[in-house]
Each structure stands twice: as C-alpha cells, then as structure tokens.
Backbone as JSON, one array per atom type, in Angstrom:
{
  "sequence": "XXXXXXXXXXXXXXXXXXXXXXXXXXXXXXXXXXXXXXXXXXXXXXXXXXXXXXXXXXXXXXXXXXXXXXXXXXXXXXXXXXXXXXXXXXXXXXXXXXXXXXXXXXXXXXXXXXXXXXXXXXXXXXXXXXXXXXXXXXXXXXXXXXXXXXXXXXXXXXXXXXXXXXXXXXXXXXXXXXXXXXXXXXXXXXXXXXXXXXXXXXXXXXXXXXXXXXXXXXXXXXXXXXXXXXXXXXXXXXXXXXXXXXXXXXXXXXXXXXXXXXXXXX",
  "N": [[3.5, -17.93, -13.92], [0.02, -16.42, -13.76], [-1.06, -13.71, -15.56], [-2.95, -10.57, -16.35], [-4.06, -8.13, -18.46], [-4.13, -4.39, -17.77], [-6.28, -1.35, -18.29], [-4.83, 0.54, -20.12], [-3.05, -1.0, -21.58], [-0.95, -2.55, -19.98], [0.49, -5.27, -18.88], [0.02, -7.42, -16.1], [1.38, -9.11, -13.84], [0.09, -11.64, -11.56], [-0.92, -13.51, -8.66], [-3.2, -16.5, -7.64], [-4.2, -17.47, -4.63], [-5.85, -20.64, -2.92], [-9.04, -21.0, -1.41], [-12.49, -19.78, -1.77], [-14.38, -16.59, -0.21], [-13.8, -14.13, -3.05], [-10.66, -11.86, -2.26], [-8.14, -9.16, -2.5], [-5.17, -8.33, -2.31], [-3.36, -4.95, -1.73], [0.14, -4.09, -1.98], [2.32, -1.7, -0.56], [4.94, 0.5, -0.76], [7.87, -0.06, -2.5], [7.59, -2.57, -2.42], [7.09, -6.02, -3.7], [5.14, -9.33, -5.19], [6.99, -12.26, -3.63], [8.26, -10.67, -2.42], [7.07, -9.11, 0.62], [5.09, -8.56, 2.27], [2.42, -8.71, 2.11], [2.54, -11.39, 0.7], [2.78, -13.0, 3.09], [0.58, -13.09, 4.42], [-1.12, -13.57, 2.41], [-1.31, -16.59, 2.66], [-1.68, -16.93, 4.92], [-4.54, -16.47, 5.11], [-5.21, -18.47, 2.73], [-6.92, -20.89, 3.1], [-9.22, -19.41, 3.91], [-10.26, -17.99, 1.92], [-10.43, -16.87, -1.58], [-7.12, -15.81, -2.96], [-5.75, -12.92, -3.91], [-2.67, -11.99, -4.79], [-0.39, -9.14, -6.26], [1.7, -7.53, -8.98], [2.41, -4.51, -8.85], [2.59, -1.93, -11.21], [5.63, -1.88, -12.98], [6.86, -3.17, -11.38], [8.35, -6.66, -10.46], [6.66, -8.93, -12.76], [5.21, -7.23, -13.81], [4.19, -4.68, -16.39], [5.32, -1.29, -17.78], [3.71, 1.06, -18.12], [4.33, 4.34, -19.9], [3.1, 7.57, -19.84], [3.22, 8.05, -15.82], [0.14, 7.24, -14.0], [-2.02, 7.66, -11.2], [-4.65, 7.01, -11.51], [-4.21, 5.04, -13.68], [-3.0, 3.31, -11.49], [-5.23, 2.89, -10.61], [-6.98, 1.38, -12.06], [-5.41, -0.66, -12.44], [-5.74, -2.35, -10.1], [-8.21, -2.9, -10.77], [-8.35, -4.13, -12.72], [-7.31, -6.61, -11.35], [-9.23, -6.96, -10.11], [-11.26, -7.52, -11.71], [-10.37, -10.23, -12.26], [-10.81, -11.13, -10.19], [-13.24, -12.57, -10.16], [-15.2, -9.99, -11.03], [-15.87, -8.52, -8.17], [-14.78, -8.04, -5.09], [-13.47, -8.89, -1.95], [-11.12, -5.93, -0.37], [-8.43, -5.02, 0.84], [-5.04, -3.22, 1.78], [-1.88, -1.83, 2.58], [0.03, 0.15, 4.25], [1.27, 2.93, 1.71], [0.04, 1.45, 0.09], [-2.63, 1.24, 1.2], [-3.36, 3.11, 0.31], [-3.87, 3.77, -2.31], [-5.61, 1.75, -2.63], [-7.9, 3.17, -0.98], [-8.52, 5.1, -2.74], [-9.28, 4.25, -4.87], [-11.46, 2.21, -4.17], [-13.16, 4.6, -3.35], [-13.55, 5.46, -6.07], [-15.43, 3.92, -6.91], [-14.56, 1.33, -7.42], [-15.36, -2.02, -7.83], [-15.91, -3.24, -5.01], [-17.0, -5.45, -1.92], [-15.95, -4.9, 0.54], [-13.48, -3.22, 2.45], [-10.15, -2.78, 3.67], [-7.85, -1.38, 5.72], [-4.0, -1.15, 6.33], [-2.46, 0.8, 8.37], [-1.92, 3.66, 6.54], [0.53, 5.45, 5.7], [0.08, 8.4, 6.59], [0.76, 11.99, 7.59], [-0.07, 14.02, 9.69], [-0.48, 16.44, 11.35], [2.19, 17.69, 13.72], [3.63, 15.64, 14.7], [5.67, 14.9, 13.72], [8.15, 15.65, 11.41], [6.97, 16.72, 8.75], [7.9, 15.9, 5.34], [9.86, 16.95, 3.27], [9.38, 19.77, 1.37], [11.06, 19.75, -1.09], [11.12, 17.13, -1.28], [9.89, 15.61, -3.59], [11.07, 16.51, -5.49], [13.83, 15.82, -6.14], [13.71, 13.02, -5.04], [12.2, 12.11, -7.91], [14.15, 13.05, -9.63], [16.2, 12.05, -8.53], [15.65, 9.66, -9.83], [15.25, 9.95, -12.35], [18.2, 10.39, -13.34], [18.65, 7.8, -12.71], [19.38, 7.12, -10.48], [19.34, 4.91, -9.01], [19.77, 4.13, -6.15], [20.4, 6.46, -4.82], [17.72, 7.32, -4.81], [16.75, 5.42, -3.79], [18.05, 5.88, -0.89], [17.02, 8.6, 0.09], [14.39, 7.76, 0.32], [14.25, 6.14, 2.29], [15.7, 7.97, 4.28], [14.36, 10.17, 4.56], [11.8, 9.78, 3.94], [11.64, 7.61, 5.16], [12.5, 8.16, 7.61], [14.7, 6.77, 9.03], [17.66, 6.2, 10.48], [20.67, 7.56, 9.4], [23.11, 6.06, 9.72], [21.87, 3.04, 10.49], [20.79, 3.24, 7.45], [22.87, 2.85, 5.91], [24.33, 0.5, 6.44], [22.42, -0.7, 5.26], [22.91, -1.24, 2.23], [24.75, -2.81, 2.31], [23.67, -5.26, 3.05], [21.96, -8.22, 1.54], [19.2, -7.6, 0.42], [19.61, -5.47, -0.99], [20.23, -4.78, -3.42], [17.7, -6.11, -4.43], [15.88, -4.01, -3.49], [16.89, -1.74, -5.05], [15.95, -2.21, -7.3], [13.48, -1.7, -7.65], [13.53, 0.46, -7.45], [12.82, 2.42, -9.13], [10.19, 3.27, -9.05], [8.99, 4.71, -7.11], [8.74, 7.4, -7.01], [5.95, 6.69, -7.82], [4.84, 5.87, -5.47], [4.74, 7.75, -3.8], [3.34, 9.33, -5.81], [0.57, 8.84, -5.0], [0.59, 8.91, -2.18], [-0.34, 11.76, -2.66], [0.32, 14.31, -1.49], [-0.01, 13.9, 1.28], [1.48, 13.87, 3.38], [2.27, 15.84, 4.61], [1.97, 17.13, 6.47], [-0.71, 18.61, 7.67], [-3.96, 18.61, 8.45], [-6.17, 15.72, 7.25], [-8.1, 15.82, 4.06], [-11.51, 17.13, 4.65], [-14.23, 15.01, 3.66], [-12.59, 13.74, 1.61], [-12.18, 11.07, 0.5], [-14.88, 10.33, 0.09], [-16.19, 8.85, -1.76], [-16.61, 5.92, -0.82], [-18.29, 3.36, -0.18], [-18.35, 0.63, 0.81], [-18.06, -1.15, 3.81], [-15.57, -0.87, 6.33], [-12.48, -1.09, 7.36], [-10.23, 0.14, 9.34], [-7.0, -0.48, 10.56], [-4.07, -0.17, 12.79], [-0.86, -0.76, 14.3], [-0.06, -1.23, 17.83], [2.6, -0.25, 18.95], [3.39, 1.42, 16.88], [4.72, 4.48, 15.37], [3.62, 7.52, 16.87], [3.12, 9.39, 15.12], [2.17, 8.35, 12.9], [0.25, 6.61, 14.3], [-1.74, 8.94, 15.03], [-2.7, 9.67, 12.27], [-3.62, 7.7, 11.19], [-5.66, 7.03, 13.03], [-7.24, 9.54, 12.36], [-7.93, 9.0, 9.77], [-10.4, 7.12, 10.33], [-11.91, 8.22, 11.3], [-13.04, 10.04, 9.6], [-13.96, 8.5, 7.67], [-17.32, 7.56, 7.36], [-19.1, 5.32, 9.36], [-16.44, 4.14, 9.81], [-14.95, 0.98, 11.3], [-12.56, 1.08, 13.68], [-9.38, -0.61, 14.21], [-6.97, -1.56, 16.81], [-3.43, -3.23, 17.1], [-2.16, -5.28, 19.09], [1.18, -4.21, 20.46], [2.01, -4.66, 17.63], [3.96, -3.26, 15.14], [4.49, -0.93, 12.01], [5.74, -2.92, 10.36], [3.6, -5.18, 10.47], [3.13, -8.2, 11.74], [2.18, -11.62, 9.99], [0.74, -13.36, 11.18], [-0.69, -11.76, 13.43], [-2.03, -10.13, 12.31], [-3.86, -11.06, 9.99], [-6.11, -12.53, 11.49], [-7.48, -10.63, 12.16], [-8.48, -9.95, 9.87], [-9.81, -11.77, 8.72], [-11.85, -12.03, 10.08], [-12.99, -10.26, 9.74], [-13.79, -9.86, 7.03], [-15.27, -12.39, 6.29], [-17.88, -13.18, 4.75], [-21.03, -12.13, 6.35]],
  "CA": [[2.54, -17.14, -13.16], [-0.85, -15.95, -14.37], [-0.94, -12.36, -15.73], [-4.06, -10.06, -16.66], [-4.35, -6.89, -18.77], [-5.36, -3.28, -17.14], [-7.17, -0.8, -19.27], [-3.7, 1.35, -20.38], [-2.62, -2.22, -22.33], [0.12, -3.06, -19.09], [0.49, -6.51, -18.12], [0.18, -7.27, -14.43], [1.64, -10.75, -12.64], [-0.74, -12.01, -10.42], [-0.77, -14.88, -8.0], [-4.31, -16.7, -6.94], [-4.26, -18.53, -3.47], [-6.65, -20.71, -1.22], [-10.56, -21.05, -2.1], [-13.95, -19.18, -0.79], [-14.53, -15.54, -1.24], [-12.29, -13.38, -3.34], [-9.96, -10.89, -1.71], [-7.38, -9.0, -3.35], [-4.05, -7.48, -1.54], [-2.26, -4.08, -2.51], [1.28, -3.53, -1.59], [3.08, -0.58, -0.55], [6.21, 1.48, -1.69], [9.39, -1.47, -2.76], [7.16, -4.51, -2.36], [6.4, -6.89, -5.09], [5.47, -10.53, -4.76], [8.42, -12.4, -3.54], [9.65, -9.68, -1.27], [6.35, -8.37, 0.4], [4.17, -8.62, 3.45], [1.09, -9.51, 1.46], [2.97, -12.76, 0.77], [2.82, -13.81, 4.21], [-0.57, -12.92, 4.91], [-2.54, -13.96, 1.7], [-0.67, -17.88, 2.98], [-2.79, -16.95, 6.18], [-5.32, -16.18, 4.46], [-6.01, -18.6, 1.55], [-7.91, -21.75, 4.14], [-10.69, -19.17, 3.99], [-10.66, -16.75, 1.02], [-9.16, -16.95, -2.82], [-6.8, -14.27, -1.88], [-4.57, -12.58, -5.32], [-1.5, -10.7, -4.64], [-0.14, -8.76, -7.59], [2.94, -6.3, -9.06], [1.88, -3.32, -9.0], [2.87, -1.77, -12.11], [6.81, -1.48, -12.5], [7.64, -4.07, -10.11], [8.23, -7.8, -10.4], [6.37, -9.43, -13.36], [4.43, -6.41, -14.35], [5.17, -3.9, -17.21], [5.79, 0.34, -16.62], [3.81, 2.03, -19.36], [4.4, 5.01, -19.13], [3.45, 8.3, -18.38], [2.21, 7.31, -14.88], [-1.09, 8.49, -13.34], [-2.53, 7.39, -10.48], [-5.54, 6.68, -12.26], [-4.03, 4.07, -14.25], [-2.86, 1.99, -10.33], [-6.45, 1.96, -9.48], [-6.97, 0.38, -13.07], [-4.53, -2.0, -12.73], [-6.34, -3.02, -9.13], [-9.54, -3.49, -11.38], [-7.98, -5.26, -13.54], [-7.38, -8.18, -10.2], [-10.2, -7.62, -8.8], [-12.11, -8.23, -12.72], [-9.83, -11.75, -12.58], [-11.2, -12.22, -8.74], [-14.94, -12.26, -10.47], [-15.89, -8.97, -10.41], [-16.4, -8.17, -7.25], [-14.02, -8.63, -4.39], [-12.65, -7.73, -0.32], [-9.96, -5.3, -0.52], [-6.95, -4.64, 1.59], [-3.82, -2.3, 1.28], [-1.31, -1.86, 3.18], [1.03, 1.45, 3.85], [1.39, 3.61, 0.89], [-0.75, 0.02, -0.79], [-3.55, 1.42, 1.8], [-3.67, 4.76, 0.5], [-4.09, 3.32, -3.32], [-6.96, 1.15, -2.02], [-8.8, 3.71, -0.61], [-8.72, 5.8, -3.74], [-9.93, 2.81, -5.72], [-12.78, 2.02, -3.53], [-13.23, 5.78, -4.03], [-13.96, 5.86, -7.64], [-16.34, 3.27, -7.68], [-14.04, -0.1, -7.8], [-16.86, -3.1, -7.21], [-15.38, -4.3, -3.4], [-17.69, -5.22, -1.0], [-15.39, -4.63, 2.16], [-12.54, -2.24, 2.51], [-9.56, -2.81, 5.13], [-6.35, -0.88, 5.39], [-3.39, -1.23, 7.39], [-1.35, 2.25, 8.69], [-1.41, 4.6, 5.56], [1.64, 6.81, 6.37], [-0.39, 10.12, 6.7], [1.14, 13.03, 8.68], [-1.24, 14.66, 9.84], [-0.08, 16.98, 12.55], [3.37, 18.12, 13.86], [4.37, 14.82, 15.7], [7.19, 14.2, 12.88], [8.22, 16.16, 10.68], [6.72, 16.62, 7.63], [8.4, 15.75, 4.05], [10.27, 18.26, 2.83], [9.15, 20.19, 0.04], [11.92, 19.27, -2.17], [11.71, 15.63, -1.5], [9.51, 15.22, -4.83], [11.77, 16.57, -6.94], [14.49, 14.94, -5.54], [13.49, 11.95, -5.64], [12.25, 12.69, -9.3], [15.85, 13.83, -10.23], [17.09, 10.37, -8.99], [15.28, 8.04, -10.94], [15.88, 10.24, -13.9], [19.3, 9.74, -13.25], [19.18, 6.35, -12.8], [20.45, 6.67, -9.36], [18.29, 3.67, -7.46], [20.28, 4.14, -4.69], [20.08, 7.44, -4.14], [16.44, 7.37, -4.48], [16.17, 4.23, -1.99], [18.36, 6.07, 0.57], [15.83, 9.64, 0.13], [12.89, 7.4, 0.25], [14.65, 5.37, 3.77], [15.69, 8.94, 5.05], [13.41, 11.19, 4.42], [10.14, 8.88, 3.75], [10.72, 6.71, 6.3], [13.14, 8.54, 8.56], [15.15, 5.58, 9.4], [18.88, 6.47, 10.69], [21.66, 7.33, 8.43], [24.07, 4.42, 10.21], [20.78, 2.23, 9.47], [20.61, 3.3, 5.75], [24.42, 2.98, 5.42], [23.95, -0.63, 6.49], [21.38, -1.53, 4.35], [23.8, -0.79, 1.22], [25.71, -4.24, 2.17], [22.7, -6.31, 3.07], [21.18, -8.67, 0.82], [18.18, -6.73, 0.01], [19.31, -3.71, -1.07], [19.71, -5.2, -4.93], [16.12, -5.82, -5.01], [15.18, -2.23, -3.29], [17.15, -0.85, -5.97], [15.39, -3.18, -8.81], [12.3, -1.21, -8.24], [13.36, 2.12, -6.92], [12.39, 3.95, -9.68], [8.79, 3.45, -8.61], [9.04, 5.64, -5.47], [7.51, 8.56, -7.38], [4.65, 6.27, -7.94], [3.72, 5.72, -4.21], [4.49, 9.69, -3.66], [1.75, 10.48, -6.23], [-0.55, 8.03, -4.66], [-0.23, 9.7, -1.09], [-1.19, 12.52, -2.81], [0.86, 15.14, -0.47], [-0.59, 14.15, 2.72], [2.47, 13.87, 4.39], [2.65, 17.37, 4.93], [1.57, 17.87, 8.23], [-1.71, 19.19, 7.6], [-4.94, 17.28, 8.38], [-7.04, 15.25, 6.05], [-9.18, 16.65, 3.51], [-13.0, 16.14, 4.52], [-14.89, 14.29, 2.28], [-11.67, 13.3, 0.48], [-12.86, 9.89, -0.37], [-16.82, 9.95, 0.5], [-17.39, 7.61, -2.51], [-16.17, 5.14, -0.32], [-19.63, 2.91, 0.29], [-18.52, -0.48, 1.31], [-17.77, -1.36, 5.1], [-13.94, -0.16, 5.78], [-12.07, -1.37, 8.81], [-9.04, 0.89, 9.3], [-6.38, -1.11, 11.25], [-2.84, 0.5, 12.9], [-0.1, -1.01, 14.78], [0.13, -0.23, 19.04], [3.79, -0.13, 19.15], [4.0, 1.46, 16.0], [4.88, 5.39, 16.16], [2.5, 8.4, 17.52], [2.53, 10.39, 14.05], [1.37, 7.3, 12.48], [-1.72, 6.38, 14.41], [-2.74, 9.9, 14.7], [-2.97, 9.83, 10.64], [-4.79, 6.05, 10.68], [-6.92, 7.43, 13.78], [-8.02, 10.83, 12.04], [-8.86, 8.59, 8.65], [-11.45, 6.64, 10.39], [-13.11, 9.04, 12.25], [-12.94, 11.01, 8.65], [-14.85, 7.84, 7.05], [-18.43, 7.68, 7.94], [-19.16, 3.94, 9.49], [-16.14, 3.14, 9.73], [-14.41, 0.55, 12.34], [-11.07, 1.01, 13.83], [-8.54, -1.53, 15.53], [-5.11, -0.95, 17.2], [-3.27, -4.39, 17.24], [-1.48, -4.44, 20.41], [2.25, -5.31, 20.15], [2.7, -4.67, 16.46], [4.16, -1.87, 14.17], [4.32, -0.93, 10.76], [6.07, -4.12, 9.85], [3.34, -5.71, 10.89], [3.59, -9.62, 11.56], [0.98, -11.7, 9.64], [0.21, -14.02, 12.57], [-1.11, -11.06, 14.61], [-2.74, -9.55, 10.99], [-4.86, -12.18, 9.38], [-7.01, -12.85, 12.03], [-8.48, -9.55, 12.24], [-8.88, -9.41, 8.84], [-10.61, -13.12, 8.53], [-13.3, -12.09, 10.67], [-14.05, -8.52, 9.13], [-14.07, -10.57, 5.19], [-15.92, -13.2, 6.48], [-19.37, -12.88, 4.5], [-22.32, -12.47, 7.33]],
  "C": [[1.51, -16.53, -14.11], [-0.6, -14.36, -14.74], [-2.43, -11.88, -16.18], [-3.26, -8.55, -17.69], [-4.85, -5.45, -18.05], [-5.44, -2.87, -18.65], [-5.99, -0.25, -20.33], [-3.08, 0.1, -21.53], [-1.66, -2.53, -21.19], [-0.5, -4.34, -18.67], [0.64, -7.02, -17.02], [0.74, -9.0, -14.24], [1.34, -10.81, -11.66], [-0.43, -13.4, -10.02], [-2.52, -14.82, -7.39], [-3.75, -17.55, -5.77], [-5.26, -19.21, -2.82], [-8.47, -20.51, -2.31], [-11.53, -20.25, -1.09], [-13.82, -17.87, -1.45], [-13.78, -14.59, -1.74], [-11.86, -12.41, -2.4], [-8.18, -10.61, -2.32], [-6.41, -8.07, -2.63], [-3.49, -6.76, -2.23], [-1.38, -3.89, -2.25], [1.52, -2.5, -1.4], [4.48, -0.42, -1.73], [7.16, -0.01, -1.17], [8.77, -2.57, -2.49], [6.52, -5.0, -3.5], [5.98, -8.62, -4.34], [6.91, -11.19, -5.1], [9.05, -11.57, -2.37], [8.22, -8.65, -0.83], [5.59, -9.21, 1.53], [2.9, -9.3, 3.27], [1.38, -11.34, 0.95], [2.39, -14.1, 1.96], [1.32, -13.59, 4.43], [-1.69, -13.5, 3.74], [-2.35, -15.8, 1.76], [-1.43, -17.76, 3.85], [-3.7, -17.01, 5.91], [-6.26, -17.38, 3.9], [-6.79, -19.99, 2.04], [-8.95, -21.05, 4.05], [-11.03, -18.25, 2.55], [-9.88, -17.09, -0.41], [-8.38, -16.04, -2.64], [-5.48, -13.81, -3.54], [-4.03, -11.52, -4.85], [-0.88, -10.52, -6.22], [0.83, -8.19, -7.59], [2.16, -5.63, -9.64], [2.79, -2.52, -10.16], [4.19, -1.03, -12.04], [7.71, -2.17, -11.58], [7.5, -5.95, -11.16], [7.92, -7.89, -12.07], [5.56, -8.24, -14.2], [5.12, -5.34, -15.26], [4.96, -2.4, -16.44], [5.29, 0.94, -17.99], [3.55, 3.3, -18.68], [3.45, 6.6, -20.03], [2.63, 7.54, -16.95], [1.11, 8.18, -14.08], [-1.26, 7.59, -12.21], [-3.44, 6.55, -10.74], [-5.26, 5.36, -12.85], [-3.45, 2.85, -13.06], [-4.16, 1.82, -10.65], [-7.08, 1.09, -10.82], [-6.48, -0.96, -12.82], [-5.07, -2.94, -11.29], [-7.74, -3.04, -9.93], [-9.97, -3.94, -11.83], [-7.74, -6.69, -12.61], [-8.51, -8.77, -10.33], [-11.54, -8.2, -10.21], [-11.82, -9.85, -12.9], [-10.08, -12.4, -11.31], [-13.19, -12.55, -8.81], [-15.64, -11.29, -10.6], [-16.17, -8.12, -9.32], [-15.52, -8.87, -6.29], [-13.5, -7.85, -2.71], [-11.28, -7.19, -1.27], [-9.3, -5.03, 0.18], [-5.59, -4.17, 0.74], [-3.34, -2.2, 2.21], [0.03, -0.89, 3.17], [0.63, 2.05, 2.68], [-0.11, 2.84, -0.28], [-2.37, 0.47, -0.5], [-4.17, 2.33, 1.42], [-4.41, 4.12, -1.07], [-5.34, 2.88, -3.24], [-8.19, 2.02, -1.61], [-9.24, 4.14, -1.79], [-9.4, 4.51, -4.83], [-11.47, 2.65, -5.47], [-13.52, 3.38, -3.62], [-13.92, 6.01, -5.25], [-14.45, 5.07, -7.86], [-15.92, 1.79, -8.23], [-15.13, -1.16, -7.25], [-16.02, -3.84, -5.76], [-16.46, -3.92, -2.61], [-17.4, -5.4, 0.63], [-14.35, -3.81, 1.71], [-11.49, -2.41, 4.02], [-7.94, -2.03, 4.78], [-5.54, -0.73, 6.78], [-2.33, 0.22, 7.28], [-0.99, 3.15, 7.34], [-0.66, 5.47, 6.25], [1.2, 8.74, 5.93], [0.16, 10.71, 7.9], [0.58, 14.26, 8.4], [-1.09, 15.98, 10.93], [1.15, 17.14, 12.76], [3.89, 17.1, 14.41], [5.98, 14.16, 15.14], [7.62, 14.92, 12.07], [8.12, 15.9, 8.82], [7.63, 16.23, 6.13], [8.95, 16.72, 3.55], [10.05, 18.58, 1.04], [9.72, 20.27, -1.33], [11.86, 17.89, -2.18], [11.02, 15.27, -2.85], [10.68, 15.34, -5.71], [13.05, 16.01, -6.94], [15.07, 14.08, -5.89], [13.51, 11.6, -7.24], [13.43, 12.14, -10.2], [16.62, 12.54, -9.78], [17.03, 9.39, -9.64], [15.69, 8.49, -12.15], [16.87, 10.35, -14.23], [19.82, 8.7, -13.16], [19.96, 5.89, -11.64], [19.27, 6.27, -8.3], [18.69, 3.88, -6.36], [20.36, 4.93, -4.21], [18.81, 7.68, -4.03], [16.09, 6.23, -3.82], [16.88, 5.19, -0.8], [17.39, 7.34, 0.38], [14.81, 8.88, 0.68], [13.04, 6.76, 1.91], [14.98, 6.24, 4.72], [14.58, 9.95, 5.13], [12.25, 10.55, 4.73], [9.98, 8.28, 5.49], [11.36, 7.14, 7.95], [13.9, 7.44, 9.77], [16.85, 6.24, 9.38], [19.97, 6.61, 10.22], [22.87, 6.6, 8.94], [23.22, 3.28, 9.72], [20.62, 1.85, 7.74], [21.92, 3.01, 5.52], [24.62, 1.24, 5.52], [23.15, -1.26, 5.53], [22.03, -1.91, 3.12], [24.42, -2.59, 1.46], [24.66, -5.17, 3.06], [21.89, -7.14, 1.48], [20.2, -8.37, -0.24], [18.28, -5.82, -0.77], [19.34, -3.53, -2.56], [18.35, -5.15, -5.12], [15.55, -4.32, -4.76], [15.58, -1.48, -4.32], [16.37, -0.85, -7.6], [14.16, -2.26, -8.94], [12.04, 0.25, -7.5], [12.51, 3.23, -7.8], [10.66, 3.91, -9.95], [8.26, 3.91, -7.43], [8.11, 6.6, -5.83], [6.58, 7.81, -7.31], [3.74, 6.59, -6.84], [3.91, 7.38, -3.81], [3.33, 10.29, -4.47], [0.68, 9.95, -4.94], [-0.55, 9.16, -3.2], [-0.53, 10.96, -1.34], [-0.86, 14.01, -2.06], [0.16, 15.75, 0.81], [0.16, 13.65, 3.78], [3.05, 15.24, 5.02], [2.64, 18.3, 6.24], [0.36, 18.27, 8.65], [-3.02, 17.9, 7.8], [-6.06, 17.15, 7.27], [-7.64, 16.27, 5.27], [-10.39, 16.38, 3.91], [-13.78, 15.88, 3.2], [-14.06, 13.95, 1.23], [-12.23, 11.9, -0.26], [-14.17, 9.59, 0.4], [-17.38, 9.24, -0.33], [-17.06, 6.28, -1.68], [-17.78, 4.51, 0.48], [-19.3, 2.03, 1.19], [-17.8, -0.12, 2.61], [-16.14, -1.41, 5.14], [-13.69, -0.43, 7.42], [-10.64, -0.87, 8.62], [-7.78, 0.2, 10.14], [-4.58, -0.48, 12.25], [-2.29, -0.17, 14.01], [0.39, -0.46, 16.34], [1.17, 0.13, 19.32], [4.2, 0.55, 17.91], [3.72, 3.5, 16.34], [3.53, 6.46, 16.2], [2.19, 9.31, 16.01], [1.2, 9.79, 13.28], [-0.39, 7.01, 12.8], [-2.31, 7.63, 14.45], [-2.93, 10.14, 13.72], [-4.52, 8.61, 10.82], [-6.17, 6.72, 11.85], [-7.77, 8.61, 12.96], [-8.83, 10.11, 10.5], [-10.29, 7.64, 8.74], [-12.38, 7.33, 10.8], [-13.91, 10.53, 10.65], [-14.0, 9.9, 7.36], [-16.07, 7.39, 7.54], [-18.98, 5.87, 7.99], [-18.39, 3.31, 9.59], [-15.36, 2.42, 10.92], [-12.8, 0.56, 12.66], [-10.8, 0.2, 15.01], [-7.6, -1.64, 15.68], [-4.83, -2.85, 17.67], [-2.32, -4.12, 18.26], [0.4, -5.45, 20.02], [3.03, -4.59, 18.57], [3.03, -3.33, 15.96], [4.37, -1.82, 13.05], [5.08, -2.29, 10.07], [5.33, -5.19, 10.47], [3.63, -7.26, 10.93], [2.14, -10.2, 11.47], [-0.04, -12.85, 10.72], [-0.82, -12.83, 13.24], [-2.28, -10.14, 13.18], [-4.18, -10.39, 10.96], [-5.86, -12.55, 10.3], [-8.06, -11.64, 12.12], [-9.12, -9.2, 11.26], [-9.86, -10.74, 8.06], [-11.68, -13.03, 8.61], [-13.87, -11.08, 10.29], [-14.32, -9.51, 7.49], [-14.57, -11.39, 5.38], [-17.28, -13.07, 6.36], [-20.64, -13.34, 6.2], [-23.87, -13.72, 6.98]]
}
C-alpha cells in the first residue's frame, strides 16, 4: 500500500481508487481501512472520482507520533489531499466529519465539503457526556486497558446497552476495536467538547469557503439530527439532506449517490 508523509514526520497508509476528480474520505472514531464505512463507499464511488481513503494517524498502516494535537489530524488530511493533487472534494464521516470541517476551516485547498452526522449534542435530547468521561477514558489508555476504553467509548460515547457491550467482548471485532482503542482520546479532542449539550459556537468554523452539503440519517436518533440540523443552518450556504431510511451506520448504497451528484464538477 502507498504511504505519504504529514508535516510532524508520521507516515500515513493510503489507498487510491477509481479515476476523475479527486476526493478524499475521513473516518470516524475505531475505523481504519479494512474495517470502515469509507471502504464501502469510496468502491461506490471510484466509476466517477479518484477517491483515497486513509489511517488516520494511530490506526492501521499509519504511525502515532506523539504528543497529539488536533492540528497535526488536519495535517495528516493535507498530507492526502497534497497526494490527491493539491486540491480535492472532501467528506467525513461521524467524529471523521467533525475533523473535516476543522480542516476545511483552516484553509485546507477542497473545493467541496460534505459531512455525514457529526455526533454533536446540542440540546437536552440525550444526555450529555459526562464530565469525567475525558479523563476516564484518558486513564484507560494510559493503562493500557483497550477494553475498558472501548466499553466507555460504546457506553458512554455511543450509549449503546450494557447487554450489547457485554456481547461485543465475544464477537469477532472486538480484537480490532481494541487494536486501536487507544485513539479514542484523539476523536474526543477533535469534537472539541461539543457533546455537552450546549449549542454550537457561532462562527465556529466561518473559514469554511467551499460549498458544504451537511447530510444526516432519517431513522437515525433525534439528538443527532438536531446537532447535524443546527450545523447547517450555522454554515452560511450551506445545503442539507436527510436520507430517508438510514442511520448512523449509514449504508453506502443509499450514501454515494448523494454524494456523486454534490462532487460532480458543474
């Protein structure tokens, strides 16, 4: 597999797909290529677009220098999108979405912007994160306990059923979730503690130029889209579309088409 450099000296493992104009996918929290949503969708995808999925630094093929900033993800997405020509569509996805924005933010060269359901809680419809879950979390990786920082990140984060999470433990999967647990803090800086309940900041990301199509899931839950709804109406120009049917695991069948025709140079 190809690899690139970001700025920090870390080595990223990238995948190119598919010909026409670049577009470059970010993952969320526990996905790498191989085990990752952007998989399935940059396969939808690459008939119209070169489309590069990557490990996000800490995962998969990519290295973990460390300390970690924030600053140094949206590097390591500038580092793609310098190996997709310069200049490239962007999509993110969950926690992947939130990264993306902040990127496009500070001036990354994309001339589209699309994100699917950043998990902002925005309002009382769920309960907020609890103010210990940073440190927490934190305190598990620096223990070395993957598994207690995957089940925090599956209870707390994602508020998924402790019979559910107890299950997961003797599934298949739950080796790899653990392989790259201790990059949980990562996607916790990235949202930036806007799971709190409180709504957006205005003008949080106003460098945000290029055309930005916000996307969220109709079956997917009420905290949710009132986050993805309040971030479009919070970005000036930009378009929002509720896919009917789907929820945060979206399916790339019901994806890729919406996102064909927004990256599809005019």
């Amino acid at each position: 597999m190809p690899t690139t450099i970001s700025a920090d000296g870390t080595t990223l493992g990238y995948t190119r797909l598919g010909t026409g104009p670049s577009l470059v996918l970010v993952d969320g929290a526990m996905c790498y290529r191989g085990s990752t949503p952007n998989d399935a969708i940059a396969k939808e995808l690459a008939g119209r677009f070169t489309v590069f999925t990557f490990d996000r630094r800490g995962r998969g093929e990519s290295g973990n220098t460390l300390p970690y900033d924030v600053e140094r993800e949206v590097e390591d997405v500038a580092a793609i999108v310098k190996e997709a020509g310069g200049e490239a569509g962007l999509f993110g996805i969950s926690s992947g979405a939130v990264l993306a924005l902040e990127a496009a933010h500070r001036g990354l060269p994309t001339n589209k912007l699309a994100v699917y359901e950043p998990p902002f809680v925005v309002d009382g419809s769920r309960k907020p994160l609890e103010r210990d879950y940073t440190e927490k979390l934190e305190q598990a990786v620096e223990n070395d306990n993957r598994a207690e920082a995957v089940r925090l990140f599956m209870r707390v984060g994602v508020e998924l059923p402790a019979p559910m999470v107890a299950m997961m433990r003797l599934m298949p999967a739950w080796p790899k979730l653990k392989r790259v647990a201790h990059t949980l803090p990562y996607d916790n800086a990235v949202m930036d503690g806007y799971q709190a309940g409180r709504p957006l900041p205005e003008g949080r990301w106003s460098g945000i130029a290029a055309p930005t199509l916000v996307i969220d899931g109709g079956k997917s839950p009420q905290w949710m889209r009132t986050g993805v709804s309040q971030l479009a109406q919070a970005l000036p120009g930009a378009t929002y579309r509720t896919l009917p049917g789907q929820t945060h695991l979206v399916k790339a069948k019901a994806l890729t088409p919406v996102l064909a025709e927004f990256f599809t140079p005019r």
